[in-house]
N, CA, C and O atoms as CSV, one atom per row, in Angstrom:
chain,resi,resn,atom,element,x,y,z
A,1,UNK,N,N,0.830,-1.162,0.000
A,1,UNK,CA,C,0.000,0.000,0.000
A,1,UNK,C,C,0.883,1.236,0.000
A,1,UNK,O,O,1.975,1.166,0.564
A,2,UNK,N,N,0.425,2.578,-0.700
A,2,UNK,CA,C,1.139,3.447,-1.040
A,2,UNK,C,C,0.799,4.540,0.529
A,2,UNK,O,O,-0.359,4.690,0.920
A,3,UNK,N,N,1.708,5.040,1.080
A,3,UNK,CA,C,1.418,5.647,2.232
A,3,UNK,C,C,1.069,7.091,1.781
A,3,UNK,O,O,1.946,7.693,1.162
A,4,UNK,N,N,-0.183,7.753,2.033
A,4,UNK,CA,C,-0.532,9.150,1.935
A,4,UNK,C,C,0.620,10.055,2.399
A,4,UNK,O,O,0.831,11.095,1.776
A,5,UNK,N,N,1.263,9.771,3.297
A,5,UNK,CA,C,2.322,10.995,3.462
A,5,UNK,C,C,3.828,10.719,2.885
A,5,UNK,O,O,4.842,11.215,3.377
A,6,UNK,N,N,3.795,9.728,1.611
A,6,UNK,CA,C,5.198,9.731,1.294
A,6,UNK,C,C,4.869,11.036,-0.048
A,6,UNK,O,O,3.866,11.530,-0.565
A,7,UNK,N,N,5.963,11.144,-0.148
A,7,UNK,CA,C,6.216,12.697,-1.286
A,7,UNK,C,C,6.054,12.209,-2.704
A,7,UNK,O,O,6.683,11.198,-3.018
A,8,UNK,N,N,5.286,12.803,-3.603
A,8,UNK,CA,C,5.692,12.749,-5.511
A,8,UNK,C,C,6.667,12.764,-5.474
A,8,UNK,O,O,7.336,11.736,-5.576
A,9,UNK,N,N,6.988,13.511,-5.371
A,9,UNK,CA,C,8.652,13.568,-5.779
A,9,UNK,C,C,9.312,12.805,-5.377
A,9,UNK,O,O,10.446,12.911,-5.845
A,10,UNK,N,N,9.195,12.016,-4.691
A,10,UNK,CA,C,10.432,10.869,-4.292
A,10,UNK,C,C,9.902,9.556,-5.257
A,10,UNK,O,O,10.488,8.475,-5.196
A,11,UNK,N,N,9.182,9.691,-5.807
A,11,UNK,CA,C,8.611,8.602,-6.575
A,11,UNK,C,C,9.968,8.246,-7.722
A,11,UNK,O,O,10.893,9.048,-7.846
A,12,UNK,N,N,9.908,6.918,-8.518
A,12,UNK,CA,C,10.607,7.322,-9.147
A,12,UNK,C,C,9.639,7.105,-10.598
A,12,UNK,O,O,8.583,6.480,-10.692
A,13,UNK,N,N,10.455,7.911,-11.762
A,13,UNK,CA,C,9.109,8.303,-12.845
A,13,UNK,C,C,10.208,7.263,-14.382
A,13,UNK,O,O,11.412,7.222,-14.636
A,14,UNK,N,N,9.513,6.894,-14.747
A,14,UNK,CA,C,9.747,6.047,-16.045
A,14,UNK,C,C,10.517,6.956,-16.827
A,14,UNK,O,O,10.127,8.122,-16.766
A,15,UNK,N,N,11.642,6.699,-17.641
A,15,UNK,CA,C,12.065,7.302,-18.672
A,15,UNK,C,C,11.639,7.144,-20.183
A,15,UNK,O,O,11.679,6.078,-20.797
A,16,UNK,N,N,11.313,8.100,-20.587
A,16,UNK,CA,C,10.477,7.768,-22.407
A,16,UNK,C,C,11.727,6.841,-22.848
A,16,UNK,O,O,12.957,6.858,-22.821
A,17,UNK,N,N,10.748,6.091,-23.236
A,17,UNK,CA,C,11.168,5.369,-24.634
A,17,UNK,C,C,11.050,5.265,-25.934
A,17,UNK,O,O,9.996,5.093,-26.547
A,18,UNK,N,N,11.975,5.352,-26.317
A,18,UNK,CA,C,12.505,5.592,-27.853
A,18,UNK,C,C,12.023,4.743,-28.958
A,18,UNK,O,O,12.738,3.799,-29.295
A,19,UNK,N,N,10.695,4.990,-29.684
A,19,UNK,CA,C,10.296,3.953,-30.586
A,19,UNK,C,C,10.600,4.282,-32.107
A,19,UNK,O,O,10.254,5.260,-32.768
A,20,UNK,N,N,11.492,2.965,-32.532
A,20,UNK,CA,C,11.866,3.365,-34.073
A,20,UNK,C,C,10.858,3.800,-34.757
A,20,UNK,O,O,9.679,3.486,-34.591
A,21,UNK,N,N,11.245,4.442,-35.446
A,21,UNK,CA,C,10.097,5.734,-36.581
A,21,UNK,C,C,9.012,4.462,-37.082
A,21,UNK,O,O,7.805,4.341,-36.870
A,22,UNK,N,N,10.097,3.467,-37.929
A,22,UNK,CA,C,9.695,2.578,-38.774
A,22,UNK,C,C,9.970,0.854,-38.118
A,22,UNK,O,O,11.077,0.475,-37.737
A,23,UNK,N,N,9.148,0.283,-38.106
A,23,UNK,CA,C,9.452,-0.952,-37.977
A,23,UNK,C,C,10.341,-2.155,-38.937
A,23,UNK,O,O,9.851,-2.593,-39.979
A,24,UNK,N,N,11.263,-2.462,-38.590
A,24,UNK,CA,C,12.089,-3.108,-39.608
A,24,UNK,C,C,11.634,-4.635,-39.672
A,24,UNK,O,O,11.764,-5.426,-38.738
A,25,UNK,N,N,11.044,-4.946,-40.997
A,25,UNK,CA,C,10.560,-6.706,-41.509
A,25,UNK,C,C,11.607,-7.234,-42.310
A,25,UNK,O,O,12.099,-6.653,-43.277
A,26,UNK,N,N,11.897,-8.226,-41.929
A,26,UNK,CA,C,13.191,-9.045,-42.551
A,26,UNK,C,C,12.753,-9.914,-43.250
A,26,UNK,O,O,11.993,-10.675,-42.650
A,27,UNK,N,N,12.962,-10.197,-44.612
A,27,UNK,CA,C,12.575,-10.845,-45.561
A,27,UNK,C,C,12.983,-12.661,-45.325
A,27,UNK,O,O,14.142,-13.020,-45.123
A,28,UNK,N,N,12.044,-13.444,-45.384
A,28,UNK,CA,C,12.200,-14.201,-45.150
A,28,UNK,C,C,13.379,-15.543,-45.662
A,28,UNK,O,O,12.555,-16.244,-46.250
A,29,UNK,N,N,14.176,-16.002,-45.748
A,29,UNK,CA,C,15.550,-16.413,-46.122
A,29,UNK,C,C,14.851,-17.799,-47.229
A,29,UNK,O,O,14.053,-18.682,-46.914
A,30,UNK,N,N,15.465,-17.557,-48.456
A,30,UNK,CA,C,14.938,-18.157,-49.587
A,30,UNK,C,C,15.176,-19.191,-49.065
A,30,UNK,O,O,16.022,-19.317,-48.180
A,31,UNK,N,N,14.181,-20.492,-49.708
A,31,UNK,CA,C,14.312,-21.929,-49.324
A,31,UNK,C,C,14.264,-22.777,-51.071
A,31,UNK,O,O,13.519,-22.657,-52.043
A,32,UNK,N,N,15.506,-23.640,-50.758
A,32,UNK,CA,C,15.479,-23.887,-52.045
A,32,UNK,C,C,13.734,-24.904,-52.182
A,32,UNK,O,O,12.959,-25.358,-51.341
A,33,UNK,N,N,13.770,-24.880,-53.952
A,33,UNK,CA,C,12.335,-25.535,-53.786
A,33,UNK,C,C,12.611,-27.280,-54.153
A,33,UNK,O,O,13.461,-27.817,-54.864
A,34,UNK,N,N,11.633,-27.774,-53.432
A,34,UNK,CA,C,11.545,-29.252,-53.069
A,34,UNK,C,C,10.645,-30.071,-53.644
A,34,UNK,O,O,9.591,-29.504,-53.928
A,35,UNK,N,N,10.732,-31.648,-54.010
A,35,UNK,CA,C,9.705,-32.122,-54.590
A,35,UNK,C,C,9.543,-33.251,-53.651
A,35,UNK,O,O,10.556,-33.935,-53.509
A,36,UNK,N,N,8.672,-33.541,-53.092
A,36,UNK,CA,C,8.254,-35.046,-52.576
A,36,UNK,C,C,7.141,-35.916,-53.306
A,36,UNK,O,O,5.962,-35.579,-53.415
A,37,UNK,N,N,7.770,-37.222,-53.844
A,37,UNK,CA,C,6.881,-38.128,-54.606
A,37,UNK,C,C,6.173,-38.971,-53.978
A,37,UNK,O,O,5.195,-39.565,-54.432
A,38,UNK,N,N,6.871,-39.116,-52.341
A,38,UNK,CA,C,6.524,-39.975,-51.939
A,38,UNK,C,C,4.428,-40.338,-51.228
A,38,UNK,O,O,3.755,-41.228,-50.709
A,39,UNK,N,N,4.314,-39.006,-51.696
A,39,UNK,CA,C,2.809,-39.053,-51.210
A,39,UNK,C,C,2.117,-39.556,-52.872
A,39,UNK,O,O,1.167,-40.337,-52.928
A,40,UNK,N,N,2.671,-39.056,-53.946
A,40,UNK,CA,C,2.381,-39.467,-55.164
A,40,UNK,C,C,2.273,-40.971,-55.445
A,40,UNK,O,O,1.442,-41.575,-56.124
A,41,UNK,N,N,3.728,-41.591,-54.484
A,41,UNK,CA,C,3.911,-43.251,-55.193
A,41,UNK,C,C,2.284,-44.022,-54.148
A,41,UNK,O,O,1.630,-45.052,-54.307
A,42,UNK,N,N,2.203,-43.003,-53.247
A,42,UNK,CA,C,1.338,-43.842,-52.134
A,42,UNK,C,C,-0.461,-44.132,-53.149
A,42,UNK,O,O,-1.172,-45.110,-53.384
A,43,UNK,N,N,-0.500,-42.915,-53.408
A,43,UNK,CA,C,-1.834,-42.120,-54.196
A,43,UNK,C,C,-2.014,-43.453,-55.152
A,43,UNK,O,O,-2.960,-44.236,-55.066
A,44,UNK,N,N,-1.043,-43.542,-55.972
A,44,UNK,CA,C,-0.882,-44.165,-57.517
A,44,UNK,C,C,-1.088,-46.014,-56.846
A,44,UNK,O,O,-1.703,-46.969,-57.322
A,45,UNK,N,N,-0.328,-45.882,-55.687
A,45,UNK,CA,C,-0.356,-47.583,-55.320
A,45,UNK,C,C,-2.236,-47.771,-55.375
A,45,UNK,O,O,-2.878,-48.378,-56.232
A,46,UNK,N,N,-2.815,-46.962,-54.053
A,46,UNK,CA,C,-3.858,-47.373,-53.624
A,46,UNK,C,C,-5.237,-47.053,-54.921
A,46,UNK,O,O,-6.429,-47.352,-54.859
A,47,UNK,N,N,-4.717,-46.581,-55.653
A,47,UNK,CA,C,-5.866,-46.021,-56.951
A,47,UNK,C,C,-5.413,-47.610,-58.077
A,47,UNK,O,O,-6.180,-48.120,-58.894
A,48,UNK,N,N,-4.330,-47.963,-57.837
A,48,UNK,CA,C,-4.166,-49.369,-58.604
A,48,UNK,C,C,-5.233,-50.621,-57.936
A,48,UNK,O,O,-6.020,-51.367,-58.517
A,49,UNK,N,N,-4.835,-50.471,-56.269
A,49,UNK,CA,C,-5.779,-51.302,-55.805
A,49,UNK,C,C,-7.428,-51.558,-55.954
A,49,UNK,O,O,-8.054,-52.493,-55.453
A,50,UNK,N,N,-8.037,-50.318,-56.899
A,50,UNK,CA,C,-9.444,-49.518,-56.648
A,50,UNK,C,C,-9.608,-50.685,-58.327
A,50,UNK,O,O,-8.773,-50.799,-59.224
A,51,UNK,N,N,-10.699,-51.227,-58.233
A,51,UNK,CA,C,-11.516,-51.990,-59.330
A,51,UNK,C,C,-11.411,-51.080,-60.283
A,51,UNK,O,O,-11.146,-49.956,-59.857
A,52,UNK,N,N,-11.567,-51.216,-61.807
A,52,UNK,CA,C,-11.228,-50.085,-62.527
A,52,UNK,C,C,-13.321,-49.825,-62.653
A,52,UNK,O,O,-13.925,-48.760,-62.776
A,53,UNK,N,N,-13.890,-51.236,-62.559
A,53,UNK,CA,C,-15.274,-50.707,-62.984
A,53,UNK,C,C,-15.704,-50.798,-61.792
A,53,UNK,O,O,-14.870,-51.360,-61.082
A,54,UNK,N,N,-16.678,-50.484,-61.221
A,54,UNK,CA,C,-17.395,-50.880,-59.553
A,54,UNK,C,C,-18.803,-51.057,-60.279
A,54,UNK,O,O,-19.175,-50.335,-61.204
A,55,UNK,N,N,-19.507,-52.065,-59.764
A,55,UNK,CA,C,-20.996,-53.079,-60.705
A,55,UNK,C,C,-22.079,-51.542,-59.625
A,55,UNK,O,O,-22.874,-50.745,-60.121
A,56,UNK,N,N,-21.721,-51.633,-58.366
A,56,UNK,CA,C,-22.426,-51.363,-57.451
A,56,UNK,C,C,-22.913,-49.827,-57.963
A,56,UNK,O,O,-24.107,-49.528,-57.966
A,57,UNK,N,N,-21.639,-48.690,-58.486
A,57,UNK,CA,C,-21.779,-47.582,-59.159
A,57,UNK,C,C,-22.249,-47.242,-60.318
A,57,UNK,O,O,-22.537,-46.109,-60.703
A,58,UNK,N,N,-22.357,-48.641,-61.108
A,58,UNK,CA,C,-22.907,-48.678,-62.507
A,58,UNK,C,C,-24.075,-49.139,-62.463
A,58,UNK,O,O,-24.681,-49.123,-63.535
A,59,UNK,N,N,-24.846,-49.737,-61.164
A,59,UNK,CA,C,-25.885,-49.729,-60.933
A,59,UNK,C,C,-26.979,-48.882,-60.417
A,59,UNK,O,O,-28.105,-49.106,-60.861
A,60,UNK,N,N,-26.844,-48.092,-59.687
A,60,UNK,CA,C,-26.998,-46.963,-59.414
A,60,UNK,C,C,-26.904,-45.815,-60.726
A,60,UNK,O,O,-27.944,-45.217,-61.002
A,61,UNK,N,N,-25.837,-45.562,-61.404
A,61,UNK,CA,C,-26.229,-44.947,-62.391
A,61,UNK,C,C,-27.142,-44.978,-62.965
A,61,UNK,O,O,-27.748,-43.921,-63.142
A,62,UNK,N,N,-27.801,-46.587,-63.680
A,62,UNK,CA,C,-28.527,-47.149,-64.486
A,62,UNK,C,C,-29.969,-46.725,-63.583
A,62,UNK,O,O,-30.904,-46.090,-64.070
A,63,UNK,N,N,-29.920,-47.130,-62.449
A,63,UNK,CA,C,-31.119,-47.153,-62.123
A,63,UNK,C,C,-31.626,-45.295,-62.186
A,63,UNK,O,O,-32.748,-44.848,-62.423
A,64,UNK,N,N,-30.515,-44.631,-61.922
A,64,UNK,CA,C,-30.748,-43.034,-61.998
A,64,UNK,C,C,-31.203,-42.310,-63.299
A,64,UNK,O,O,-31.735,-41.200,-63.316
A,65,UNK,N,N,-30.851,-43.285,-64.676
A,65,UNK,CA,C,-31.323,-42.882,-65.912
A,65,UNK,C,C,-31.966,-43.249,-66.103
A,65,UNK,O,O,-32.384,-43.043,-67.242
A,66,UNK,N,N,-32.864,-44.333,-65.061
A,66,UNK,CA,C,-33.935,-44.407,-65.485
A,66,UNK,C,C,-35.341,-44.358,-64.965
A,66,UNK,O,O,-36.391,-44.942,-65.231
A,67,UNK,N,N,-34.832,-43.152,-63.859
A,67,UNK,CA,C,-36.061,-42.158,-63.323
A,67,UNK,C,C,-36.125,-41.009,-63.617
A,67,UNK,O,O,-35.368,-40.091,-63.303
A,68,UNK,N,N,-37.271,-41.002,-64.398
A,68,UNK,CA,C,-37.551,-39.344,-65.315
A,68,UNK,C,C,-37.836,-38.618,-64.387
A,68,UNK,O,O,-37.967,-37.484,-64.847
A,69,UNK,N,N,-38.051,-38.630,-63.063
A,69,UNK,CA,C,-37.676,-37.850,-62.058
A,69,UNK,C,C,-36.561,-36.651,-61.743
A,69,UNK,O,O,-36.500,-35.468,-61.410
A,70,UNK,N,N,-35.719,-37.799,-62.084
A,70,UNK,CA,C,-34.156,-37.660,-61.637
A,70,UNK,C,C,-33.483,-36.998,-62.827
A,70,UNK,O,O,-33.556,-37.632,-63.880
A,71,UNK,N,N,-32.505,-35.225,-62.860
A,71,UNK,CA,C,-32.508,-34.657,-62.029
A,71,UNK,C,C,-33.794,-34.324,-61.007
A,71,UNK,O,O,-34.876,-34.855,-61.255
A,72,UNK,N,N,-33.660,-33.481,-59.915
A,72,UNK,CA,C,-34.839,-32.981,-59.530
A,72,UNK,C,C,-35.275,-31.469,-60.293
A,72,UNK,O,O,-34.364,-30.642,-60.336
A,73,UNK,N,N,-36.084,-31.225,-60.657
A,73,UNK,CA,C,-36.348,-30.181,-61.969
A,73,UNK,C,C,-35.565,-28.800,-60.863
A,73,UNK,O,O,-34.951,-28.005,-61.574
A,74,UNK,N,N,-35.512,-28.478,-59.518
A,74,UNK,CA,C,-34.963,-27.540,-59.101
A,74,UNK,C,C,-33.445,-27.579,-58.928
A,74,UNK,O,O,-32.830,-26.524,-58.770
A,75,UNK,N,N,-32.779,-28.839,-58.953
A,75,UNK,CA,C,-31.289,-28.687,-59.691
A,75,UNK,C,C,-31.101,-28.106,-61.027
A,75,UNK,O,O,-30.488,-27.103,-61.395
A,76,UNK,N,N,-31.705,-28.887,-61.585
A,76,UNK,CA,C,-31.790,-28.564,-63.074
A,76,UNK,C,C,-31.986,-27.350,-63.494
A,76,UNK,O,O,-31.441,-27.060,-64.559
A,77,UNK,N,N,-32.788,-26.320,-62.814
A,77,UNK,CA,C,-32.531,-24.921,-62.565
A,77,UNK,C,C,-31.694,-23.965,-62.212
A,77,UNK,O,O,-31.506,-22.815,-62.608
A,78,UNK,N,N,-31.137,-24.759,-61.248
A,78,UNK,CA,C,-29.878,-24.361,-60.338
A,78,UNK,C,C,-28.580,-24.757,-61.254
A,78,UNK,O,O,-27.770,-23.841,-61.395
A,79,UNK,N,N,-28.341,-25.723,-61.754
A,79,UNK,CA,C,-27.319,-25.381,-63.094
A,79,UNK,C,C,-27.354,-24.684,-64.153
A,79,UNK,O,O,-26.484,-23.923,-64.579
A,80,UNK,N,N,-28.705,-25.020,-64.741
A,80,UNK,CA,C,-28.986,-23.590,-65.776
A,80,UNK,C,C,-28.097,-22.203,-65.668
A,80,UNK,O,O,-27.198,-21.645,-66.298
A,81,UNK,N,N,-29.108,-21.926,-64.169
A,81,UNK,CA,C,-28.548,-20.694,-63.779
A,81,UNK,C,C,-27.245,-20.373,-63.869
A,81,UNK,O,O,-26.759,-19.314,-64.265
A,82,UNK,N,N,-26.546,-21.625,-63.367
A,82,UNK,CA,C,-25.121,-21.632,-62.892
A,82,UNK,C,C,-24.249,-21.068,-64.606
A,82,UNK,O,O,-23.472,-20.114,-64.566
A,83,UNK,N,N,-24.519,-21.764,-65.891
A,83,UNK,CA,C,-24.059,-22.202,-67.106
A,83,UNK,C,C,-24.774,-20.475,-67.531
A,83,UNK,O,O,-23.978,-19.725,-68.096
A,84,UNK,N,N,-26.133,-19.946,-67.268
A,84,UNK,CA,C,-26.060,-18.906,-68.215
A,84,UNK,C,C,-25.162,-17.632,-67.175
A,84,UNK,O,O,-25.056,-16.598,-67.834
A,85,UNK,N,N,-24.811,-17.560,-66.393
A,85,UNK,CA,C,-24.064,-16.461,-65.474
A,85,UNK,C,C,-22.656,-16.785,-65.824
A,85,UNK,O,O,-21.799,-15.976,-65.469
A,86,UNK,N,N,-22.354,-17.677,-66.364
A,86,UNK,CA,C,-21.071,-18.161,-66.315
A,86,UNK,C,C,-20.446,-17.360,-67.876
A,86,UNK,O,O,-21.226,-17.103,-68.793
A,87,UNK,N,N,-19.214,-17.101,-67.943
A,87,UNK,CA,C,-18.718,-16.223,-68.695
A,87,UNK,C,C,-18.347,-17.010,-70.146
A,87,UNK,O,O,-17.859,-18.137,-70.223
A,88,UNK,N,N,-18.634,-16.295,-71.058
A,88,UNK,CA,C,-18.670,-17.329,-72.685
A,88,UNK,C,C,-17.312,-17.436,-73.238
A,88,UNK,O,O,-17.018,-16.314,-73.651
A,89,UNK,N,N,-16.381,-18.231,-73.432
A,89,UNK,CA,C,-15.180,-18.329,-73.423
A,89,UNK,C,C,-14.822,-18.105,-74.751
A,89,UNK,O,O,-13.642,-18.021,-75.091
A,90,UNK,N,N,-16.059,-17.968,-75.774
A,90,UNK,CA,C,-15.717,-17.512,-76.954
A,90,UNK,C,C,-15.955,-16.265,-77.442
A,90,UNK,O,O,-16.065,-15.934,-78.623
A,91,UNK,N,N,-16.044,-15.458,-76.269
A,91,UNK,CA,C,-16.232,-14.075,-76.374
A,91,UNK,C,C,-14.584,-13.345,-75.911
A,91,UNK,O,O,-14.130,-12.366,-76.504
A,92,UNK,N,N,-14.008,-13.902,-74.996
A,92,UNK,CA,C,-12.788,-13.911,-74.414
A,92,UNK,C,C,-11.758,-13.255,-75.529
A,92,UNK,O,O,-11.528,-14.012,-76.472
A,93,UNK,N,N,-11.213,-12.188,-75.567
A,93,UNK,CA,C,-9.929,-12.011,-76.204
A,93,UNK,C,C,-8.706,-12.714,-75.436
A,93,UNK,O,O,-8.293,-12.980,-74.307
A,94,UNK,N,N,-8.274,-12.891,-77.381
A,94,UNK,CA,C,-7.050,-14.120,-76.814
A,94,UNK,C,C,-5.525,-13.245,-76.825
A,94,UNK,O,O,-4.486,-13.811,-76.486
């Protein structure tokens, strides 16, 4: 606790500190660039292991072409939309 009868003035008072104008950022120290395959050889193994046809996915397809249902007419809108907002690539200067 600070005693009411000690003096200001005997206090002692902080000296300013000196803040650089500008903050100095040090560029980060080039790293040479790197290739790792080894997530590639892993990818390529387990996509070898994968059936090239699956019956179960080609069944399902089949059965999907052949409900005139299917899209649902409000997807089918919802891409529309998507395809006429979308920018015409043969309008594009090359």
């Amino acid at each position: 606790m600070i005693s009411s009868a000690s003096s200001p003035d005997r206090s002692s008072r902080p000296e300013p500190v000196s803040v650089p104008a500008k903050s100095v950022v040090r560029a980060p120290a080039p790293r040479p660039d790197s290739v790792s395959t080894e997530q590639a050889a892993f990818l390529r193994a387990e996509l070898a292991r994968q059936p090239e046809i699956r019956p179960e996915v080609v069944t399902r397809g089949l059965q999907l072409a052949a409900d005139p249902a299917y899209p649902d007419a409000a997807i089918v809108r919802k891409v529309a939309e998507q395809i006429l907002r979308a920018d015409d690539p043969s309008e594009q200067e090359i």
